[in-house]
C-alpha positions, 0 to 999 in steps of 0.5 A, a space after each residue: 169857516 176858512 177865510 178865503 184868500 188871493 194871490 196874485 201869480 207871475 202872469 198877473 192872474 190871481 189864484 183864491 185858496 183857503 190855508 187852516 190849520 198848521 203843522 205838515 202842509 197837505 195842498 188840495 187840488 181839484 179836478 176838472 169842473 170843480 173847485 176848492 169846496 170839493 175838499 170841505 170834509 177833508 179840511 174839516 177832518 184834517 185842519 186840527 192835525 195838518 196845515 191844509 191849503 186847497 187852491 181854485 184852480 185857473 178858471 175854477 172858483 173865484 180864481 180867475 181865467 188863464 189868459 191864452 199866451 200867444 207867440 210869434 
């Protein structure tokens, strides 16, 4: 099983992600109402031929909410 790990972005938010297998990079990103596990088959296929990174994206998973930006 693929460890998963965060990354802390510009805004100070923090994205999780997974990254198996090495060669050409594919990046998995969800839709709306999903998160990285959607991917589970297509990391398993495609980990022995592809460096495979699937994210969670803002508010999806174990990534944390956006905060709003508010300017005036």
């Amino acid at each position: 099983m693929e460890t998963v790990k965060k990354v802390r972005v510009k805004s100070g938010s923090t994205l999780n992600y997974v990254d198996v297998g090495q060669g050409v990079p594919i990046i998995l990103i969800h839709g709306l109402f999903l998160d990285r596990t959607a991917f589970k088959q297509q990391i398993k296929a495609f980990a022995g031929q592809a460096r495979i990174i699937a994210i969670d994206i803002h508010g999806h998973g174990g990534s944390s909410v956006l905060s709003p930006v508010v300017s005036l």
